[in-house]
C-alpha positions in Angstrom: -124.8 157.6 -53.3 -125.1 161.4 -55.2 -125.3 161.3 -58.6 -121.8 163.6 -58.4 -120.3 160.7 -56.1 -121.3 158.4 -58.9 -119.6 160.3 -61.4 -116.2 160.3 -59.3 -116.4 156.7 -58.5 -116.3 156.1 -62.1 -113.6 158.6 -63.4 -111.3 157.3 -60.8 -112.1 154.1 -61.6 -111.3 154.5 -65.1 -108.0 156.4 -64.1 -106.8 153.5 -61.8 -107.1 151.1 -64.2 -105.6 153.0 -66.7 -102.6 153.7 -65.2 -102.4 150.4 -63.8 -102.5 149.1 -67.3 -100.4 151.7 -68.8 -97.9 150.2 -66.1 -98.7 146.6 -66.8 -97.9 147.3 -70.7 -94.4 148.4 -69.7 -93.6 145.9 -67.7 -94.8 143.4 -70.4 -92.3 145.1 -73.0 -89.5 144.6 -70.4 -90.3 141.1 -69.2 -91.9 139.9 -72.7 -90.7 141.6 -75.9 -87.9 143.0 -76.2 -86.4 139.6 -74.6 -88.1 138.0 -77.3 -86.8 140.7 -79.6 -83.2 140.2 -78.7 -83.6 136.1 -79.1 -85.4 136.1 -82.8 -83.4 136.1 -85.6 -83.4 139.4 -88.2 -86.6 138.1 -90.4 -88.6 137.4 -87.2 -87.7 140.7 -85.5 -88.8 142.4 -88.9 -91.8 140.4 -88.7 -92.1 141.3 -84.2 -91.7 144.7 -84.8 -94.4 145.3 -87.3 -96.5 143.2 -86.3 -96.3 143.7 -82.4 -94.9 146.9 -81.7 -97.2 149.1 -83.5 -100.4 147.8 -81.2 -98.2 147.9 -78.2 -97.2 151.5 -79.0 -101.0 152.3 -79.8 -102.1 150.8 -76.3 -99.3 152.9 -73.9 -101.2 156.1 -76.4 -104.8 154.8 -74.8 -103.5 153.8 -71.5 -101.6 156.9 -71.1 -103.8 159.2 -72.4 -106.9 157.8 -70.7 -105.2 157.8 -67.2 -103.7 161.7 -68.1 -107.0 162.6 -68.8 -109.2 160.7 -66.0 -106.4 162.5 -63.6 -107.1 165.9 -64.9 -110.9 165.4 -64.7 -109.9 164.6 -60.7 -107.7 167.0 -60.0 -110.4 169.5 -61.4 -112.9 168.3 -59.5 -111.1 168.3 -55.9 -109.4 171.5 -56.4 -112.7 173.4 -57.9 -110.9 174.5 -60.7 -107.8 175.6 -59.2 -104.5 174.0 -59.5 -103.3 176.0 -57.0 -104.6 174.2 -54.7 -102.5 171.1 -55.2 -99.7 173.1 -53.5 -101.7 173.4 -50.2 -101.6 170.4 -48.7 -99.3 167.0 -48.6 -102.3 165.3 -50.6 -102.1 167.9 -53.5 -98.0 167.9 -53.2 -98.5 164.2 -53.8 -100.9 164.4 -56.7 -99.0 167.2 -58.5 -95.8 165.0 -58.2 -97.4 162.0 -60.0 -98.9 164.2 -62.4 -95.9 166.0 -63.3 -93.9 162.4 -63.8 -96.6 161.0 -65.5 -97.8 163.7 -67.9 -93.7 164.1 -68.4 -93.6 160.4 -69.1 -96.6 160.5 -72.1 -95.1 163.5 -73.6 -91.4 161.3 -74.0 -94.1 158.7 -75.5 -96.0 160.7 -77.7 -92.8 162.6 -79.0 -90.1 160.3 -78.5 -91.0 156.9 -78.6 -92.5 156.7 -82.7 -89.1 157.6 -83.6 -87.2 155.7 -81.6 -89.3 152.7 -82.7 -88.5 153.9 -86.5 -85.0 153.8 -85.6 -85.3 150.0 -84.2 -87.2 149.0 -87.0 -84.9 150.6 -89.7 -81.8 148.7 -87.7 -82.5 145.7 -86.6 -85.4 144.6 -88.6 -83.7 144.4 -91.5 -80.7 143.0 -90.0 -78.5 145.7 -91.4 -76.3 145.5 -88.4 -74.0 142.9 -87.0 -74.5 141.1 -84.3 -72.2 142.8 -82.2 -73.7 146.1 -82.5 -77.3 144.6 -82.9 -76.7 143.2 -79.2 -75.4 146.8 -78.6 -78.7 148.3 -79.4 -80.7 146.0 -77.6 -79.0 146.6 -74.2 -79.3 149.9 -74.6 -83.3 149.8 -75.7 -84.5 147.5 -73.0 -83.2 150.7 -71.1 -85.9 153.1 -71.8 -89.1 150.5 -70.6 -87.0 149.9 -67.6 -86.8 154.0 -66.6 -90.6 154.1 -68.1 -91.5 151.6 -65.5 -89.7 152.9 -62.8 -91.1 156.3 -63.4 -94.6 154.8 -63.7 -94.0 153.4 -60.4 -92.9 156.3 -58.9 -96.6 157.6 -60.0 -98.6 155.1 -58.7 -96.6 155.4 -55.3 -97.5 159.3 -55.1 -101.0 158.5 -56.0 -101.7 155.5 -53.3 -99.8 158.1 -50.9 -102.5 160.6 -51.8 -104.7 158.2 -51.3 -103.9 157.6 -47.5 -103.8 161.0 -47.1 -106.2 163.9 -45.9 
């Protein structure tokens, strides 16, 4: 094995497991938290929220980031430096499209998600609403992991595609 082949191996590596853990996190904020979130009572979700969230928030950053970046590094590589490329073949159509849902996906993180997680805290956490609309907002926030996890599924679909393809 090249030294360059090496180099791939490793990136890609890095990059699957990424955004297999990136997905993985999502899912556990479905499945785990924000059930747990919805059962606790106002001093415990105070207590879940700064406690919990912030790390969980701080791992999608790493997990996201690492997989964006890993991809990039990739998609470099097997286009030589020109994008353009992707657009070529059903390979690079398949790429782009997970690339495009995923980098779309990191920005809602990075830009949306902090101040939606504000907005939980600042509501629920101090148990300033009541329990009707309390239950309201947590239908509504088990939402967004849901369509994160969809979406993050939808990119690891285009990327085992590209994977079987030439």
């Amino acid at each position: 094995m090249s030294a360059t082949a090496a180099v791939l191996y490793v990136v890609r590596l890095i990059h699957v497991l990424a955004g297999v853990g990136w997905f993985g996190e999502v899912l556990a904020v479905t499945a785990v938290l924000l059930p747990a979130l919805a059962r606790a009572s106002a001093a415990e979700r105070g207590r879940l929220l700064t406690l919990v969230f912030p790390r969980v928030a701080r791992l999608a950053t790493v997990l996201g980031g690492t997989a964006l970046a890993s991809g990039l590094l990739l998609a470099s590589w097997y286009t030589q430096g020109h994008p353009a490329r992707l657009l070529q073949s059903t390979w690079g159509r398949c790429v782009l499209a997970g690339a495009v849902l995923g980098g779309a996906l990191y920005a809602f993180h990075l830009f949306q998600e902090s101040r939606l997680e504000q907005a939980i805290e600042e509501r629920l956490g101090i148990g300033v609403r009541g329990a009707e609309e309390t239950e309201l907002l947590l239908r509504r926030l088990t939402l967004v992991p849901r369509i994160g996890a969809g979406i993050l599924l939808l990119v690891i679909g285009c990327m085992v595609a590209a994977g079987h393809l030439p």
